[in-house]
C-alpha positions as CSV (number, residue, x, y, z in Angstrom):
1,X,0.0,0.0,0.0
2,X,2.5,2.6,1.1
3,X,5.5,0.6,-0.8
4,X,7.8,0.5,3.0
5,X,11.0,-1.1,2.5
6,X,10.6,-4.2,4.6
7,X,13.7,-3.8,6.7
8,X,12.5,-0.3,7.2
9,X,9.1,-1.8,8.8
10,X,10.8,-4.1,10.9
11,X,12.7,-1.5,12.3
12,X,9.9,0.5,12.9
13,X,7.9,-2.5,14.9
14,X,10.3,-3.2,16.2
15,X,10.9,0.2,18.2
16,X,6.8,0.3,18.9
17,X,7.6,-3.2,20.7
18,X,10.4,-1.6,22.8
19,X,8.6,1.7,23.6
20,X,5.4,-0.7,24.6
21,X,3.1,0.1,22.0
22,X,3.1,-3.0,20.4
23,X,3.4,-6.6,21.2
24,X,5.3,-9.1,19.0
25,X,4.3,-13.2,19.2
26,X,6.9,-15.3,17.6
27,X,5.8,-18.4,15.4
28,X,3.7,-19.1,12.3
29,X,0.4,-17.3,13.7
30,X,2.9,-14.9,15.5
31,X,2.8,-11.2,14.4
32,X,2.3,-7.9,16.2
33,X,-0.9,-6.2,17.9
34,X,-1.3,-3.4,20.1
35,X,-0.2,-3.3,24.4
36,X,-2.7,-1.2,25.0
37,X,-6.0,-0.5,24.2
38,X,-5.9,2.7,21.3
39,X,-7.5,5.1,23.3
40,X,-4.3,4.9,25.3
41,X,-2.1,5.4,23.0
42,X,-1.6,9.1,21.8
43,X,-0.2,10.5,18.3
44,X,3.0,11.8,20.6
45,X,3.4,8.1,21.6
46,X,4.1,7.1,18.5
47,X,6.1,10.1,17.4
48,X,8.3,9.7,20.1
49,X,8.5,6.0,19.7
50,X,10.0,5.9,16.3
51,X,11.8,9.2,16.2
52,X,12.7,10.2,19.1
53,X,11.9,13.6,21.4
54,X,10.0,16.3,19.3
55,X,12.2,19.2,18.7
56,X,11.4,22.7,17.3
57,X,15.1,24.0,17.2
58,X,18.5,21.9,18.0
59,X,18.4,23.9,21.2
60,X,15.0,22.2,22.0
61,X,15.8,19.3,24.6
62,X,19.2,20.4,26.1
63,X,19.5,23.3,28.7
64,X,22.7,24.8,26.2
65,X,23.5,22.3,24.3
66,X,26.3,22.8,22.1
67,X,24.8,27.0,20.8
68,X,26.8,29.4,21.1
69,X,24.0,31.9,21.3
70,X,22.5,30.1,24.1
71,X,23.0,33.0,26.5
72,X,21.8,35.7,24.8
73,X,19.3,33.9,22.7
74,X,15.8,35.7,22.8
75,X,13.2,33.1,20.7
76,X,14.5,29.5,22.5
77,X,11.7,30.2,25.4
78,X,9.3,31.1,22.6
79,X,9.9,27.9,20.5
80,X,10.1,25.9,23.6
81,X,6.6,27.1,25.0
82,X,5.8,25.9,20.9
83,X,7.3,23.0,21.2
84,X,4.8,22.2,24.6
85,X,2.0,23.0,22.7
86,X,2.7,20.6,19.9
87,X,3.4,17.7,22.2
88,X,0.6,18.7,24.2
89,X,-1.6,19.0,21.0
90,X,0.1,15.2,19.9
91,X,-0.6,14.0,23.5
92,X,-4.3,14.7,23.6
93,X,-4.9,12.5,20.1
94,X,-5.2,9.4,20.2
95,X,-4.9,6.3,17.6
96,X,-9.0,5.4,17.9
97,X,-9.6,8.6,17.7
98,X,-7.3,9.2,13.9
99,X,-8.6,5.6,13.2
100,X,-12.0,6.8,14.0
101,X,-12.1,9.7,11.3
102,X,-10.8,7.5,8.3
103,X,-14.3,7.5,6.3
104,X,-16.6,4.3,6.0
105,X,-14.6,2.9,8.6
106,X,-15.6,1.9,12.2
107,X,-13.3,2.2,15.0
108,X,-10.7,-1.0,15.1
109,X,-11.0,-2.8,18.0
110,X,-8.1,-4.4,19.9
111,X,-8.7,-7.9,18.8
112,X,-8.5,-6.4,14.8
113,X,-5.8,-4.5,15.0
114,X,-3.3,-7.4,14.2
115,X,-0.3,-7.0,11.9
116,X,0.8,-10.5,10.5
117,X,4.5,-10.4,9.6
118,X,6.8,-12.8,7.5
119,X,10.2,-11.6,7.2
């Protein structure tokens, strides 16, 4: 469907598994479905997940970091309070609920929501 290099996908389940969003069973009926129930499991979830914190600037997660301009910077607390908003914003959506708004389709429920994998 979205033509994702295979050893790309893996990658990505497999850093769903470790974050806890996902749960992997081994053997020929084995595959992955969801830990939790999707309306526990936010948009920033996932985000964070498979790329790691959400930054606005490089400045975003480090108190310095490696800027020169650190000190004397005047729009880092700006883009941080930004970058609070989005991950509030991210936190607050959920997976039902994006799952929900795809038309002609009902919410999934936990027991459909099952990736089969053969790699």
């Amino acid at each position: 469907l979205y033509d994702i290099p295979i050893e790309l996908l893996a990658k990505i389940l497999q850093k769903l598994v470790r974050r806890g969003l996902l749960a992997s069973q081994q053997g020929t009926r084995g595959g992955y479905q969801l830990a939790r129930v999707p309306a526990l499991i936010s948009v920033a979830d996932v985000i964070q997940a498979i790329d790691g914190p959400v930054t606005v600037t490089a400045c975003s997660t480090t108190e310095g970091g490696n800027c020169e301009q650190f000190a004397k910077c005047n729009v880092r607390d700006p883009l941080w309070r930004v970058r609070e908003r989005i991950l509030s914003a991210l936190g607050e959506c959920t997976i039902a609920e994006l799952a929900a708004d795809q038309p002609d389709a009902a919410p999934p429920s936990p027991q459909t929501m099952v990736l089969h994998t053969h790699f």
